[in-house]
N, C-alpha and C positions, 0 to 999 in steps of 0.2 A: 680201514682201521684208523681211530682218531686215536693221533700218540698228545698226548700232555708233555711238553717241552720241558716245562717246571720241573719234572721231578730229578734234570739234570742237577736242580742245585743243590742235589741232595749230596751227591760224590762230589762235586764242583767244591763245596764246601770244605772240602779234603786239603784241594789247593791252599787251602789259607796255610796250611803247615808243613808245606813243601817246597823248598828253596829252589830246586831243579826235576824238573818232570824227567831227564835223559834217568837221574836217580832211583826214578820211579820205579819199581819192579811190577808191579800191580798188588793186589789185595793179599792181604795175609789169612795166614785161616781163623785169626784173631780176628781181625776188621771183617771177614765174613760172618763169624759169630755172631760178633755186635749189631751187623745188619740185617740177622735173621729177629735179633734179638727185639730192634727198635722198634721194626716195621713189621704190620701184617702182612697177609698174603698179597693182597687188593694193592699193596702199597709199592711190595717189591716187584710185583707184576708191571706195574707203571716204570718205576726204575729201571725194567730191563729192557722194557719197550721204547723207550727213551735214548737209554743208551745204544740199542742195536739202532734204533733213528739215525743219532748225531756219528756214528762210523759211516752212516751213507751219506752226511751230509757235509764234509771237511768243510764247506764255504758258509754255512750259518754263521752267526755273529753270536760265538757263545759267551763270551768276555760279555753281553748287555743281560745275562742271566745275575750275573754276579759285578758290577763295573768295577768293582775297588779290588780285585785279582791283582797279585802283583804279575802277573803271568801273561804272554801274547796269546792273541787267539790261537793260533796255529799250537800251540804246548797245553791249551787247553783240551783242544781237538786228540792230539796224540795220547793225553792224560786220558780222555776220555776211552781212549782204544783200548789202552792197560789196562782200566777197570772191566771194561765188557768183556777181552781175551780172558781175562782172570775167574769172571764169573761164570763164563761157559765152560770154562776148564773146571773150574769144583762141581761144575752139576752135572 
């Protein structure tokens, strides 16, 4: 399977308006909405392939998707779990 890394910067994008990831709870059923809303099928298909990726991978360098993160890698990693826990739980 060829995962596209990229489309982590979709939720990564998230971080820019989150002060503390421990805060994080993961997705609301609003933010789940919106992301049914943005993206096609073909799009969220990548997204989630992406994100079940980057929970196997806690040692990738995901902070060089995004550099100007105010955020360590390690809270982007963890941020990243909350989204993926979250989405497997609504579907």
């Amino acid at each position: 399977m060829n995962i596209n890394i990229n489309f982590l910067k979709i939720p990564i994008n998230k971080l820019y308006f989150i002060d503390d990831v421990a805060d994080f709870a993961g997705l609301s059923v609003e933010d789940l909405t919106l992301l049914q809303e943005e993206y096609d099928e073909e799009e969220l298909k990548g997204i989630f392939e992406a994100l079940e990726w980057a929970t196997k991978n806690p040692k990738y360098d995901f902070l060089s998707l995004l550099p100007n993160l105010p955020h360590s890698n390690k809270d982007i990693y963890l941020f990243l779990c909350k989204i993926e826990r979250s989405l497997n739980t609504a579907s």
